[in-house]
N, C-alpha and C positions, 0 to 999 in steps of 0.2 A: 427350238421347235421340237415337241418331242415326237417321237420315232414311235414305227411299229412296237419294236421290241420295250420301249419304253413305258406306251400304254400298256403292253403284256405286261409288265412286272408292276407297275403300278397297282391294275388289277389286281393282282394277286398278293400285293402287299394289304389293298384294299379290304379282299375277302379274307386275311387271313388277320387284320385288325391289328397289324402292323406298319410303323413309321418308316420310311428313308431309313433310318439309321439302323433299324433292328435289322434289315434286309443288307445294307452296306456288314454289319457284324458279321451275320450268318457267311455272307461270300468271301471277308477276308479283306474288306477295299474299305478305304472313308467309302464317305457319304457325300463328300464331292466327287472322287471317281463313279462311283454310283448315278449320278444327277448325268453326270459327261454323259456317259455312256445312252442312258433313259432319253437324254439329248441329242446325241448323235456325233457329240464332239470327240467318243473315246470309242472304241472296237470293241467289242461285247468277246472278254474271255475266251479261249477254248474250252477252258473247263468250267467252264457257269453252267453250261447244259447238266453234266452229270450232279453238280452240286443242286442246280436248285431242282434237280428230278427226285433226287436224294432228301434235302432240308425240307420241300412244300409237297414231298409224293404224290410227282406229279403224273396223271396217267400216262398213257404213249398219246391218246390225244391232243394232249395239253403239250407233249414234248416234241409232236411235229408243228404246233400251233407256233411254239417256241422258235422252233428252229425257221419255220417259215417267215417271223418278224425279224428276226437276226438277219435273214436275207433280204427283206424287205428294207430294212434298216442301213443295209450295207452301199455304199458307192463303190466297194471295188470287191473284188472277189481274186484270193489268191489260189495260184493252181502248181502244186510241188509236181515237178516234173523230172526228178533227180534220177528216183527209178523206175524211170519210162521205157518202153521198148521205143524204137530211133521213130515207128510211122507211128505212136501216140505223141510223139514230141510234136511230129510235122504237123499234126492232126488240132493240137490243141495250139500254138503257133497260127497255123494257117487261120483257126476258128477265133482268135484274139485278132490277128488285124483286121476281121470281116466282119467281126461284130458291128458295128454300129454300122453299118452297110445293111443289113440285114433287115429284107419285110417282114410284115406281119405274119403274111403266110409261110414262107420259108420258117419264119422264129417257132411256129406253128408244127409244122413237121416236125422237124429237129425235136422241138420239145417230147414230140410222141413218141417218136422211137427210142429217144430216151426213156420216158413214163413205160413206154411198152418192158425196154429191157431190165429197168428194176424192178418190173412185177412176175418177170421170170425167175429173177435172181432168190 
């Protein structure tokens, strides 16, 4: 079944009058890794973001569009916590085993004052 991010590249394979395969080149992967991923079966790169912002110059629109289907795409979300101060450990901890606890409204807030505090940042 393909993925958010899978249609994003598609598209852009689409618009750019490019195969699967010219697009597996340009990243470095076959064109079976390529399909996984467009599929949902393989984890979409860390560094795909910079290469294909680079290879298809992509706007910043197109690179949050990206980054939005990457997450849309994703079942799990890793969170490096190595170099945490002790109350973001407990913070992001506490917020992993309450997730899926979590209403609509509460997920609601949370999400704001986050949104808020990356528009200060």
């Amino acid at each position: 079944m393909i993925t958010s991010v899978g249609r994003f590249l598609r598209k852009l394979r689409i618009d750019r009058g490019e195969i699967l395969r010219d697009m597996a080149n340009r990243l470095g992967v076959s064109s079976a890794f390529l399909s996984a991923v467009e599929n949902g079966k393989k984890k979409v790169p860390d560094t795909w973001i910079s290469k294909l912002g680079k290879y298809y110059s992509l706007s910043a629109a197109q690179i949050e569009e990206l980054k939005t289907a990457i997450i849309e795409s994703s079942d799990t979300v890793e969170l490096n916590i190595r170099n945490a101060s002790p109350a973001n450990r407990q913070l992001a901890v506490s917020f992993a085993r309450q997730f899926d606890e979590l209403d609509e409204e509460t997920a609601q807030k949370l999400f704001d004052i986050l949104h808020r505090n990356e528009e200060e940042q």
